[in-house]
N, C-alpha and C positions, 0 to 999 in steps of 0.2 A: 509523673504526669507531664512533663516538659517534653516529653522525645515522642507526643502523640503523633504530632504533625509528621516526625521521621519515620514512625511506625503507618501510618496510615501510608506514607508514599511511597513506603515499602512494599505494601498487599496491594496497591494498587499497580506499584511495577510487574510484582510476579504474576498480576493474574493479563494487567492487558500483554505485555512483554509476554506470559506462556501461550498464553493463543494467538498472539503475533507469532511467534517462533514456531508453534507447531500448524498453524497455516502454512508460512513457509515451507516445514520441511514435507508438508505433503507435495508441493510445487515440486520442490528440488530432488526428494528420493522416495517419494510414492508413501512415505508414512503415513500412518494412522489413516487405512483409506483412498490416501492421496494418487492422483492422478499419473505424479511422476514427470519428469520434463519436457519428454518427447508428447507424451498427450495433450500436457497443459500448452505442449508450443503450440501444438495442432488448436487448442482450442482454442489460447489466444489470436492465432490468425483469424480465426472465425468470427473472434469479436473485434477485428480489425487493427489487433497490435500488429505490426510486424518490422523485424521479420518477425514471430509467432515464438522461436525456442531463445534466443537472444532477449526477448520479452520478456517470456516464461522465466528465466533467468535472471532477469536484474528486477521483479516482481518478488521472488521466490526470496533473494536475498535479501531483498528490502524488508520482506517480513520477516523469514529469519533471523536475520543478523540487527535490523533493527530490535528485533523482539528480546534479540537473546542479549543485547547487549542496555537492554531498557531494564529485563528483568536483573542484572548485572549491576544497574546503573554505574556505567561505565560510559564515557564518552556519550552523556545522556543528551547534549542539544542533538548532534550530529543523528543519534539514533531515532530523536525523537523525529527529524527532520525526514529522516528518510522514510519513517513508516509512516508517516503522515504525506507523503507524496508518493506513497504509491498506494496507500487507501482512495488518493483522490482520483490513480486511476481507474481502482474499483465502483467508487460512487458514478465515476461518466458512464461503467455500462451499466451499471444497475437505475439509473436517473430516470429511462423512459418506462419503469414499472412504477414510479412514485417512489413514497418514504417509505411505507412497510417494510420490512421483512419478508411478510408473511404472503405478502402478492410478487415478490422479486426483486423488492424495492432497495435503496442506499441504507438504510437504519441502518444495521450492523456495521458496514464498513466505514460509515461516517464516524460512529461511535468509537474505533476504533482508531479511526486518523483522527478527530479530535483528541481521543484520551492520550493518544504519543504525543501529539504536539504539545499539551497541557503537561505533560511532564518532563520532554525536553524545553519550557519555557522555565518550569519550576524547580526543574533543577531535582536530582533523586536523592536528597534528606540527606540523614548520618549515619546510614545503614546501608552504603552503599562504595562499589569498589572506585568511583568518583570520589568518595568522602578520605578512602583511605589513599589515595595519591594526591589529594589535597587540590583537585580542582582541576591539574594540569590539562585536562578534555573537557571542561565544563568552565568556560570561560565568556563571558558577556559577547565580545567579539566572531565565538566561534556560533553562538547560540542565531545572530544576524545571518554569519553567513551559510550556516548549515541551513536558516531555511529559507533563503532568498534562492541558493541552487536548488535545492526540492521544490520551490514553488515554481521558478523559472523551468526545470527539467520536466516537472509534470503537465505546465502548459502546455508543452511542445509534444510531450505525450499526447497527450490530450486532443490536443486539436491534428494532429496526423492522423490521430484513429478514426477523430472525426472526419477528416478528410477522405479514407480509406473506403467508410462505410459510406458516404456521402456516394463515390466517384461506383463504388458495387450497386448501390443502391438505382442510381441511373441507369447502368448496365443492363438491369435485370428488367427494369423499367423498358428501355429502348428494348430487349431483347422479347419483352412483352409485343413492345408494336411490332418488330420486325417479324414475330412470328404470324401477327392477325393479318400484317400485310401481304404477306406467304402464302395466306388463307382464303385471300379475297380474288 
């Protein structure tokens, strides 16, 4: 009855850490579905990362290797940090559909970047390859700064994409009047 706590943070790694990882590897090699890198770069340009495959790319890993090393609990602040910062770049473009799911919305992704965070806060139990190196990646100090850089790295994400789509968005806007002007 004592090792619930390790057992529960264990089914909780493998399920958010397996569809962390297998999000990612649809990113990275087109599994399960996925788009693959070169499409995802293309799509991420569209939703204003760029460049687009360099995106696709340190997204792809984040989930992946965040996922796979959550499910692992293995270097769990660092994992937790980085899937949690690149879910928040998921939530900025899903934010202007609302919270649902179900209309386009952040649900899923938030749920996702909170559940990593929450378990690189928490540390991944005594069933875990953290437990059997005895901590050496899961250290109070690493836990600060794995997510001060994810927080920090995802603002800048963040607000460039917003900037991107901001500066399109004008474009298309001006390229609106310059055509009615065309017209007139």
């Amino acid at each position: 009855m004592h090792h619930r706590k390790d057992l529960g943070l264990l089914a909780l790694r493998l399920g958010v850490g397996g569809v962390l990882a297998t999000h990612g590897t649809q990113k990275l090699f087109g599994w399960c579905g996925g788009a693959g890198l070169d499409r995802t770069g293309q799509a991420m340009e569209a939703m204003g990362f760029r460049p687009g495959r360099a995106s696709a790319l340190a997204a792809g890993l984040g989930e992946a290797g965040g996922g796979l090393l959550l499910a692992l609990g293995f270097a769990t602040p660092a994992a937790g940090a980085a899937a949690a910062g690149t879910m928040a770049g998921a939530v900025s473009v899903n934010a202007p559909a609302g919270f649902f799911a179900e209309s386009g919305g952040y649900e899923f992704p938030a749920l996702l970047g909170c559940s990593a965070a929450a378990l690189g806060i928490a540390g991944p139990g005594r069933y875990s390859l953290d437990h059997l190196t005895r901590h050496v990646l899961d250290q109070p100090w690493l836990i600060a700064t794995a997510f001060t850089m994810s927080a920090l790295t995802a603002a800048v994400v963040i607000r460039r994409r917003i900037a991107v789509t901001t500066e399109r968005e004008l474009a298309e806007e001006q390229g609106v009047i310059d055509e009615q002007e065309l017209a007139e």
